[in-house]
mmCIF file as Biopython writes it, N, C-alpha, C and O atoms, coordinates in Angstrom:
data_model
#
loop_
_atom_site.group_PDB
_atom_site.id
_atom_site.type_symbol
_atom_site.label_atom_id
_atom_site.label_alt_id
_atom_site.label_comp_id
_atom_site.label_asym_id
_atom_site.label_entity_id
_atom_site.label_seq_id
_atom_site.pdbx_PDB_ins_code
_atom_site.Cartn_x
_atom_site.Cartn_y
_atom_site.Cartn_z
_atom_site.occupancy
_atom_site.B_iso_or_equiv
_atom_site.auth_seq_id
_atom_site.auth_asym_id
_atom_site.pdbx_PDB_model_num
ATOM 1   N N  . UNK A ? 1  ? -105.771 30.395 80.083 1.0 0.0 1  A 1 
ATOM 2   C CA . UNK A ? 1  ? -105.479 31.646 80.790 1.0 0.0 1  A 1 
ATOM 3   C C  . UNK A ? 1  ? -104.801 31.347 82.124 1.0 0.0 1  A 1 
ATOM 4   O O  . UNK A ? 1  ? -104.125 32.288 82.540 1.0 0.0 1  A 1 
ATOM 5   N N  . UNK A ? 2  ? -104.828 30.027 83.053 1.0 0.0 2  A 1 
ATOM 6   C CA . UNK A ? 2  ? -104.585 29.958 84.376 1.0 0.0 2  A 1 
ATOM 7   C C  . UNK A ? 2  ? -103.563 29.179 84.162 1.0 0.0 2  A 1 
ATOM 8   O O  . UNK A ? 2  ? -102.997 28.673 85.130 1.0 0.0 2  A 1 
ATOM 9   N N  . UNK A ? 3  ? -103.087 28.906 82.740 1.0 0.0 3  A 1 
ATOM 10  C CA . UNK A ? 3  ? -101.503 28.577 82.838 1.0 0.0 3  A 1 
ATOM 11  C C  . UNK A ? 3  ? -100.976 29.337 82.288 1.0 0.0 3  A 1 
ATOM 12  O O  . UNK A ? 3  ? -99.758  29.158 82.291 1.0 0.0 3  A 1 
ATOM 13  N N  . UNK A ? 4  ? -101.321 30.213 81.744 1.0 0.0 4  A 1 
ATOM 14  C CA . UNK A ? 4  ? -100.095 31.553 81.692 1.0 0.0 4  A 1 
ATOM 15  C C  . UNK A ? 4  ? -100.001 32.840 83.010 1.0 0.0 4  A 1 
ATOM 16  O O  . UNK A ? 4  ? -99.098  33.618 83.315 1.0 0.0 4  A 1 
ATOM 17  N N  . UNK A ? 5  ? -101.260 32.631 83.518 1.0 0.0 5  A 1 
ATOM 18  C CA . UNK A ? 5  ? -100.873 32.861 84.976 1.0 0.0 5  A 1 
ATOM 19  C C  . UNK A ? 5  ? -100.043 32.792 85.725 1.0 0.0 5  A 1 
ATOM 20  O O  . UNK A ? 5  ? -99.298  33.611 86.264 1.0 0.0 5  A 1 
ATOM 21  N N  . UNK A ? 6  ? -100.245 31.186 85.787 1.0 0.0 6  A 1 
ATOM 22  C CA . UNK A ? 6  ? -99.316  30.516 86.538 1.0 0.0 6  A 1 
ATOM 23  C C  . UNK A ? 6  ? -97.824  30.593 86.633 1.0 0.0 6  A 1 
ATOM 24  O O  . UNK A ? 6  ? -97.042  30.638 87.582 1.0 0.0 6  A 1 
ATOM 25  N N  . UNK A ? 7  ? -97.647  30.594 84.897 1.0 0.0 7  A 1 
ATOM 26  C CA . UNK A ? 7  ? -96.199  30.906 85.032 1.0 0.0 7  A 1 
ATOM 27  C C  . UNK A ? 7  ? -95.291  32.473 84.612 1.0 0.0 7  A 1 
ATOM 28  O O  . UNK A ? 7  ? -94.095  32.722 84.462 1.0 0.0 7  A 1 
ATOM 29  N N  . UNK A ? 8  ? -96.730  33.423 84.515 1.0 0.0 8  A 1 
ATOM 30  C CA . UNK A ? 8  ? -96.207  34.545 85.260 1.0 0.0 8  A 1 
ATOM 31  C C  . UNK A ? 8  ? -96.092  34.643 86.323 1.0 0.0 8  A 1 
ATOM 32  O O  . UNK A ? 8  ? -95.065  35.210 86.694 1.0 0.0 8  A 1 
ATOM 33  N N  . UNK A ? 9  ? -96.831  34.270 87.124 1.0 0.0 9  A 1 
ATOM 34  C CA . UNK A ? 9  ? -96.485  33.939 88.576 1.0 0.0 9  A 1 
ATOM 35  C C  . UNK A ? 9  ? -95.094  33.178 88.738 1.0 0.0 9  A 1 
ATOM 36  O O  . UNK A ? 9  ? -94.186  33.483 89.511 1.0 0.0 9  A 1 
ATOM 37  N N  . UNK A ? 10 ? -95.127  32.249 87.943 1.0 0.0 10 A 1 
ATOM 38  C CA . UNK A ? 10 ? -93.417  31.867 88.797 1.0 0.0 10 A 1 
ATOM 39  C C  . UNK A ? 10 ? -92.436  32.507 88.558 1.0 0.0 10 A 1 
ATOM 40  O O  . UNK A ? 10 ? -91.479  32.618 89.323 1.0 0.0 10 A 1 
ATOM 41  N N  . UNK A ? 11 ? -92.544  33.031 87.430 1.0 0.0 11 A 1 
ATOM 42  C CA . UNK A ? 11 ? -91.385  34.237 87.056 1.0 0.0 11 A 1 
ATOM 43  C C  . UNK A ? 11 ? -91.266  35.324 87.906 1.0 0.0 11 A 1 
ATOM 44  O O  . UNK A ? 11 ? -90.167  35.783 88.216 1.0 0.0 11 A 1 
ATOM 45  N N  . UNK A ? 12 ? -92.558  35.868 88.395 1.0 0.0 12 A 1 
ATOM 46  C CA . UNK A ? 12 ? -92.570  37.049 89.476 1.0 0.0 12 A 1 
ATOM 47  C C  . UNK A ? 12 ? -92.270  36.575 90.510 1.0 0.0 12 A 1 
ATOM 48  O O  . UNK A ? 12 ? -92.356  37.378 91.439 1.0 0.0 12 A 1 
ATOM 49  N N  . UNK A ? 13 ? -91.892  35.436 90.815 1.0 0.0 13 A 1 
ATOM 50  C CA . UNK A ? 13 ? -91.273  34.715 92.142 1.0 0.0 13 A 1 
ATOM 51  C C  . UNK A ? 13 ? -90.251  34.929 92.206 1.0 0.0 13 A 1 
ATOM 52  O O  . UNK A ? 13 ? -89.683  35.601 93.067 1.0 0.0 13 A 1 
ATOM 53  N N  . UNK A ? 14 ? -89.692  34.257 91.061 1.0 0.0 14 A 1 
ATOM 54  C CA . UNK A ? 14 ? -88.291  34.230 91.062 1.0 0.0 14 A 1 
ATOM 55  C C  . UNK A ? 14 ? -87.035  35.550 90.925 1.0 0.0 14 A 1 
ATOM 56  O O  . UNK A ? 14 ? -86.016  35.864 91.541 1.0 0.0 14 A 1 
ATOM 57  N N  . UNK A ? 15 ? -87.717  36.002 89.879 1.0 0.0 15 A 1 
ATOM 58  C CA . UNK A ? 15 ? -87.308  37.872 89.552 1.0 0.0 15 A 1 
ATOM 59  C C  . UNK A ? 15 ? -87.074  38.592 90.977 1.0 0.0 15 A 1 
ATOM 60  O O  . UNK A ? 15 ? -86.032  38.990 91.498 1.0 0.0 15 A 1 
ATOM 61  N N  . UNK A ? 16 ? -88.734  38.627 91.532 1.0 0.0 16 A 1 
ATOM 62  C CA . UNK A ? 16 ? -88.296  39.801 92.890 1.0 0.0 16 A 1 
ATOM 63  C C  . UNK A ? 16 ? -89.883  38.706 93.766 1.0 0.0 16 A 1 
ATOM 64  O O  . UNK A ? 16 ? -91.081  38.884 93.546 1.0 0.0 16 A 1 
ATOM 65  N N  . UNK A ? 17 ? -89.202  37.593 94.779 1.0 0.0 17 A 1 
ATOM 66  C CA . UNK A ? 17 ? -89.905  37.286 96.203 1.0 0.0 17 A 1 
ATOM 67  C C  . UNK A ? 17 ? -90.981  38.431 96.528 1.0 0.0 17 A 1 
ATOM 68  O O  . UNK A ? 17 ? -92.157  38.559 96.187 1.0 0.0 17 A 1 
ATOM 69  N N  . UNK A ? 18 ? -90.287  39.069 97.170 1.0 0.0 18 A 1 
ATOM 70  C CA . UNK A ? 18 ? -90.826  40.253 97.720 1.0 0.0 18 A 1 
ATOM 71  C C  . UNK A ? 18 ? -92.691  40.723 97.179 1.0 0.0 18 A 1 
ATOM 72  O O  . UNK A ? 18 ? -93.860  40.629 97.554 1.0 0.0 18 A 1 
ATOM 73  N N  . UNK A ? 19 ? -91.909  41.196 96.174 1.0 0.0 19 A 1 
ATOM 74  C CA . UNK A ? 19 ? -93.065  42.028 95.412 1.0 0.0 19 A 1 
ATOM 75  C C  . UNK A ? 19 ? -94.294  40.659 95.146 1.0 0.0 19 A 1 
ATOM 76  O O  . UNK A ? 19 ? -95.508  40.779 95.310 1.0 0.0 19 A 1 
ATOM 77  N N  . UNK A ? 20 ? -93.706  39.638 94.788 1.0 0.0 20 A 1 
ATOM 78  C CA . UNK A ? 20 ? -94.839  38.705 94.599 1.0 0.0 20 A 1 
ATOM 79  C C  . UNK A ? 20 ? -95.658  38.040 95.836 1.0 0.0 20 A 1 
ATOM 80  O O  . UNK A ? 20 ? -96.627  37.344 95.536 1.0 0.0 20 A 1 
ATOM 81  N N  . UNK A ? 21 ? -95.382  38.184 96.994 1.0 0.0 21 A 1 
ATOM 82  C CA . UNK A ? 21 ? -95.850  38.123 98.002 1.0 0.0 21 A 1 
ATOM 83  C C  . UNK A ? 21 ? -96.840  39.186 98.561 1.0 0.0 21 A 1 
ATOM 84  O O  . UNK A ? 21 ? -97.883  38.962 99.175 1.0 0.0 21 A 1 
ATOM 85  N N  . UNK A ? 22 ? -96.289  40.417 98.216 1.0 0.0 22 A 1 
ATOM 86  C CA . UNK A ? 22 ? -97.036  41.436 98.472 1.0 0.0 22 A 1 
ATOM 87  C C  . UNK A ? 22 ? -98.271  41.529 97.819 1.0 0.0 22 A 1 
ATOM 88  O O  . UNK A ? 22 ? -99.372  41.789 98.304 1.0 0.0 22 A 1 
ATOM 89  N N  . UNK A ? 23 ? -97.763  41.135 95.933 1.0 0.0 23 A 1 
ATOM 90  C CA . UNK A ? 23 ? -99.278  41.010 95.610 1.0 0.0 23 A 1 
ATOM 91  C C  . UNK A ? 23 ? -99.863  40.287 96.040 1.0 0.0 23 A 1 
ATOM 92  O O  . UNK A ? 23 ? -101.072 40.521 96.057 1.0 0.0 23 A 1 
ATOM 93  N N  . UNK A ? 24 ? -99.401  39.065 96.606 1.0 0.0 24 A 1 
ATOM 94  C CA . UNK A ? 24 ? -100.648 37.531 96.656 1.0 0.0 24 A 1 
ATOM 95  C C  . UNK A ? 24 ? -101.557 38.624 97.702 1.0 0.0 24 A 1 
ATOM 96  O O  . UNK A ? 24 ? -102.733 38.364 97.447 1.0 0.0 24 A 1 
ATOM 97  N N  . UNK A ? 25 ? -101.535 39.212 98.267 1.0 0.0 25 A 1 
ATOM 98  C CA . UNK A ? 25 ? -102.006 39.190 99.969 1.0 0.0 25 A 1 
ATOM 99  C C  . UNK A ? 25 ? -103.178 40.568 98.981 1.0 0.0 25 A 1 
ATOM 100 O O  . UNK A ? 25 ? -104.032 41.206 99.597 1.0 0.0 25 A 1 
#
């Protein structure tokens, strides 16, 4: 599960910064 996380997470990085920052917080 915490590696498909993970690399939804990098995809939501890369797609839109922004928004993935906003979620981390």
């Amino acid at each position: 599960m915490s590696a498909i996380t993970a690399i939804l997470n990098n995809i939501a990085e890369h797609s839109m910064p922004a928004v993935a920052s906003q979620t981390r917080l």
